[in-house]
Structures are given as structure tokens and as C-alpha cells.
N, C-alpha and C positions, 0 to 999 in steps of 0.2 A: 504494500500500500504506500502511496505517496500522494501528499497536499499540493493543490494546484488553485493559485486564485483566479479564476475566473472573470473573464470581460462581459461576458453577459450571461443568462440560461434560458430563460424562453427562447422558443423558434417562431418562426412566422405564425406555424400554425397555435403555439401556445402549448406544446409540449417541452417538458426539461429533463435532461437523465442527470441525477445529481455524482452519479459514479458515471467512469469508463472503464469498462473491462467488469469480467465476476467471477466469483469463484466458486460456482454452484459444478461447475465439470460437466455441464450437459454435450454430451460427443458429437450432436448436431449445431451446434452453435453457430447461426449464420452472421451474428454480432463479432465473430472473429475472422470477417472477412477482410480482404488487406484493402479493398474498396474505401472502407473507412474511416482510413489511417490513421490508426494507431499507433501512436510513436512509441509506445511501451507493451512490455510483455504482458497477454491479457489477464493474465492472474495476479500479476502487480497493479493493482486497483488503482485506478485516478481517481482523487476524492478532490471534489469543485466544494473546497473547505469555507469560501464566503457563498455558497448556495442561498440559505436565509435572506441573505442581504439584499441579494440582488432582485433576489422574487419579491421582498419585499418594496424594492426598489420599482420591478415593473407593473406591481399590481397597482401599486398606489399611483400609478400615471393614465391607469385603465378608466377610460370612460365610461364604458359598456362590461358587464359581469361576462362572462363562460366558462367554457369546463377548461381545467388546466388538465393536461395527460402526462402519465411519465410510468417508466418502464419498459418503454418501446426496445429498448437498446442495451440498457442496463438494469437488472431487477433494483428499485430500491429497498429492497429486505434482505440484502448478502449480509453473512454473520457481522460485521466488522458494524452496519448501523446499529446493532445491540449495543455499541458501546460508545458510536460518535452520535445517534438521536439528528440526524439531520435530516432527514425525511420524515420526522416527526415535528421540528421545527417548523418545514415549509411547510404539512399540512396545517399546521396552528395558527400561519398566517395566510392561509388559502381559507379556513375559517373564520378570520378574523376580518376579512375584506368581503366573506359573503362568494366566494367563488364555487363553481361548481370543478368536482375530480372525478376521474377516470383513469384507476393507478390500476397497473398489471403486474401479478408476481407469482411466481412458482412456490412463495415460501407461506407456511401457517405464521411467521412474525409479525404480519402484516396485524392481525390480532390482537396484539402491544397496542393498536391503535385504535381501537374499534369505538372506543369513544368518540376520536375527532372523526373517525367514517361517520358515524352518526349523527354527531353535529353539523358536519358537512351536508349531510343528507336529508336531514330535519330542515335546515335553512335555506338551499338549493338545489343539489343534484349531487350522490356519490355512487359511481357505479366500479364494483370491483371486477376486473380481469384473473380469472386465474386459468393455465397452460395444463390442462391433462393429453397425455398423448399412450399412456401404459398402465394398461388394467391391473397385470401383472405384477404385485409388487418386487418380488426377487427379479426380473427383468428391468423395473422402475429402477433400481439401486444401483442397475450396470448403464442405464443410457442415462439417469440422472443423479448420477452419484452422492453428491453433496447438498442438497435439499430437500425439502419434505417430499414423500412417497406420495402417490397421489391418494392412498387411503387419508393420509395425514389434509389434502389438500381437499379433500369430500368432506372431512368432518369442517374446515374451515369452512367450506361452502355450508353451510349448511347453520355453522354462527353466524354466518351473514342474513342469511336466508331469515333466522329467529329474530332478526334484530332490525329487519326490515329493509336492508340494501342491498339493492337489485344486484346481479352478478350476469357474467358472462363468460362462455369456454373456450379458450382457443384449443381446439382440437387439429393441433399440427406441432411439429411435422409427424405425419406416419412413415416409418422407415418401409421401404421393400424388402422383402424375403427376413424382418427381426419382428417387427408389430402388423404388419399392414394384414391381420387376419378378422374373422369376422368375432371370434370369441371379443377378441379386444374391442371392435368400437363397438359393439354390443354393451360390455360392459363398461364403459366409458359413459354410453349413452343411459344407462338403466342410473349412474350416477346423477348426469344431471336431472334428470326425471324428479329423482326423489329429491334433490339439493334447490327446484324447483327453479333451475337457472332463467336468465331472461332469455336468452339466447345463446348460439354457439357457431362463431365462426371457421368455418374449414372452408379452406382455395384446394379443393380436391387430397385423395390421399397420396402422397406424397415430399418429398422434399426437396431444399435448391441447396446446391452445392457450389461453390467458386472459390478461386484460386484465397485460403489463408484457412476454411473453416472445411475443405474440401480434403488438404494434407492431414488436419487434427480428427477428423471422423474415418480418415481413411486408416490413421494411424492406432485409431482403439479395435476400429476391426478387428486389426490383429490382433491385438491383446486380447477380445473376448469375444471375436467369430471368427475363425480359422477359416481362411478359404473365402469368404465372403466378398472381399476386398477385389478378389479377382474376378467374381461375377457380377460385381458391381462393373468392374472395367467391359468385360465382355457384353452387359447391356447396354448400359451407357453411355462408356467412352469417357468422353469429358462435357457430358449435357450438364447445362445450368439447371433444368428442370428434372427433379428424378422422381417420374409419377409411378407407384403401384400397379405391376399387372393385372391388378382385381380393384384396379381404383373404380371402374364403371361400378359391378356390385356392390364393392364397399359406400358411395355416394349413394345409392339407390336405397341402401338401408337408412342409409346416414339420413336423406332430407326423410322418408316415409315415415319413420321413429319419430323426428323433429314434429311433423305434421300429426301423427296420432297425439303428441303428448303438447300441442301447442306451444313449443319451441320457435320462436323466431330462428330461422336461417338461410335467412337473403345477408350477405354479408353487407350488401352498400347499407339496408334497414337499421344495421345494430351500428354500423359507422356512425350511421346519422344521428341514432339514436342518443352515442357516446358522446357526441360532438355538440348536443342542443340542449341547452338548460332547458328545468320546466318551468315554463314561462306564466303559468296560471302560479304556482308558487312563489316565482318570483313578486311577483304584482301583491298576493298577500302579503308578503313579507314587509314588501316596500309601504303597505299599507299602514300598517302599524305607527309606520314611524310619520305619517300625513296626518300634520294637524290643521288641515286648509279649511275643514270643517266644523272643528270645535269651538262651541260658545264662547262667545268672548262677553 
């Protein structure tokens, strides 16, 4: 880990990764693409040590409330915020300005915070992302080594779900010839059913591989599927897009499950969804504090 001050954190569209790099060990990791440039080793974490500052900095210039997003890139819940609390910071002041979240994370730590999710949620809009991609849990521990299992990630769902904040699944990447079976998104799917998600994004079964995140998955192969590596090459070659031979069936299950159990999964829907305060909420809120009306 290393401290880095930062010149800004919001992006255009309003998302911020308060880390660079993670050390969760997911073998697919397309955040360790060299596309992104990286100037440090991904597991020596860049930590954007005045984050706070800055957010505080750009909310309070915000004319207009919305959702802030972050986790796209970097989970904010790698072990290391248990002890620096800065993405419990920014949430405090993403509550404190009235902002709506849409924070994504593989990890149950997320938890530690379900207060300010809920405050956030009570006063705006918080919606939580969480990544299951392996039913499996002894398979969960070799493709996601260092963060919660995704039994661990169902019972999370499922505190959220009690406490009244909407959630969402990113169900990807599915690996070819390690997860891309039907036992798996079946059971994947029979989760969120019950965890009562709002929706669940998947861009087919499949995953994208290139040159930085492409070496690091090809090189656990080896270490924990013998041989794989090289049928990977003999499918694929060097495609950026590496879809499931049974991506058609496994889709067909995927939206028909969605649609018996009223799962949103149009992905632009849930995009849109993430991205749009509720605006009937809003107006409440703002209401409160209108005294244009009161006796004088």
C-alpha cells in the first residue's frame, strides 16, 4: 500500500475509486488491465489518502443532487479500509450533502456501514452492487480467493434486503469450461430470488480478457487447472471477448428465471435505474425544509 494525494476524484460521470489496485486475488480481474495504466504493482494499493477532501470539495460546488458510484475499478471494502475508514468518510459526507450512492463490492465489510447505507437511503437513493459469479463455494475460494464467498455475500444480501436497500447482481464474468454450467447460475439465480435483488446485470456468459489481466488468469490456470490454459488458447486464440459455448442456454435460463421471479434484467433498465435519484423523494425531503408557507 502507498499514499497518493490526489488532484481530483469525481469523473464526469460522478463516479470515484478511492483505491487503485486490490487485493481481493480474483484470477479474472479485468481492473489489471495494462489499458489503465497502472504505474504500480496491483497489489500494492494506491490509496487517494485526501479522498474526503476532495469529495467534499466537489459536492459542495454541486448545484443539482445525484447518485455518486464507486467500485467500478477498485472495491472500496479491501481489508486495508478496516483500518484507514475512508470510504466511510466519503459516505458521511455523501450523506451529509443529501447525495444519492451506488457503491459495488465483493466484500460483507461493506456492513460496517449499513447505517450510512441507510441514511443515505432514507434521504435519497442507496443502491448496493454486489458480484456473485460461483455457487460453488470450495471453487468461490480458488477464483476468488481473498474475499467473502459468495454464501458470505447472500447473507449480506439479504441484510440489505431487511433493512430496506435495494440491491443489484453483477453476475459476471462466467468462466468457460471452470463455472459456465447450469448447476451454477441456477444456483446463483435461486440466491437472488430469495435475497429479493432489484435486478441482475449479465452482458452474456462469458468473459474479456487483454493484454495485463489476460497473462494473470492465464497464469493461475496453471496453478489450479492443469491443461486449461491451453484450451483456452486453442478456442480463443487471443479474442478480447471469451463467451461460453452454452452461453445461448445458459442466457435462456438466465432472463426466463429473471422473468418468473420479476427480476429486472434489461441491463440499460438497472443502468438507469443506478444513475437516477428518486425524485418524488427528493421533493419530500426538500419539502421539509420550505417554509414559503408558514404563518407569519
Amino acid at each position: 500500500m502507498h499514499f497518493k494525494k490526489a488532484k481530483s476524484l469525481l469523473s464526469p460521470q460522478n463516479g470515484m475509486n478511492i483505491f487503485r489496485g486490490c487485493t481481493h486475488g480474483c484470477i479474472y480481474c479485468d481492473s489489471r488491465s495494462k489499458c489503465y495504466g497502472m504505474d504500480h504493482d496491483f497489489e500494492d494499493v494506491q490509496v487517494k489518502i485526501n479522498a474526503p477532501e476532495l469529495l467534499e470539495q466537489a459536492l459542495s460546488r454541486k448545484r443539482r443532487k445525484c447518485m455518486i458510484g464507486t467500485g467500478s475499478m477498485s472495491d472500496p471494502y479491501i481489508p486495508i479500509e478496516t483500518r484507514l475508514k475512508l470510504t466511510r468518510r466519503c459516505l458521511e459526507i455523501i450523506a451529509k450533502h443529501g447525495f444519492g450512492l451506488a457503491i459495488q463490492t465483493k466484500s460483507t465489510g461493506i456492513l460496517r456501514d449499513l447505517d450510512l447505507l441507510k441514511e443515505i437511503n432514507e434521504t435519497s437513493k442507496c443502491v448496493v452492487q454486489m458480484t456473485l459469479t460461483t455457487y460453488d463455494e470450495s471453487l468461490c475460494k480458488i477464483i476468488e480467493p481473498n474475499v467473502s464467498t459468495t454464501r458470505e455475500r447472500f447473507e449480506a444480501l439479504k441484510t440489505l434486503r431487511d433493512n430496506g436497500i435495494p440491491t443489484v447482481v453483477w453476475l459476471s464474468p462466467i468462466l468457460p469450461f471452470i463455472n459456465d454450467t447450469e448447476d451454477n447460475i441456477r444456483g446463483i439465480l435461486r440466491y437472488c430470488v430469495e435475497a429479493q435483488v432489484y435486478g441482475i446485470i449479465c452482458f452474456d456468459m462469458g468473459l474479456t480478457l487483454r493484454e495485463g489481466n489476460r497473462e494473470y488468469f492465464y497464469k493461475k490456470l496453471d496453478e489450479h487447472f492443469p491443461g486449461l490454459k491451453q484450451k483456452y488458447h486453442r478456442t480463443y486464440g487471443y479474442s478480447y471477448v471469451v463467451p461460453s459455448p452454452d452461453n445461448d442456454k445458459l442466457m435462456r435460463i438466465f432472463h426466463s428465471e429473471c422473468e418468473k421471479h420479476e427480476i429486472v434484467h434489461n441491463n440499460d433498465e438497472i443502468f438507469a435505474y443506478m444513475r437516477t435519484l428518486d425524485i418524488r423523494r427528493q421533493a419530500e425531503q426538500l419539502s421539509l425544509f420550505d417554509t414559503s408557507n408558514e404563518d407569519t
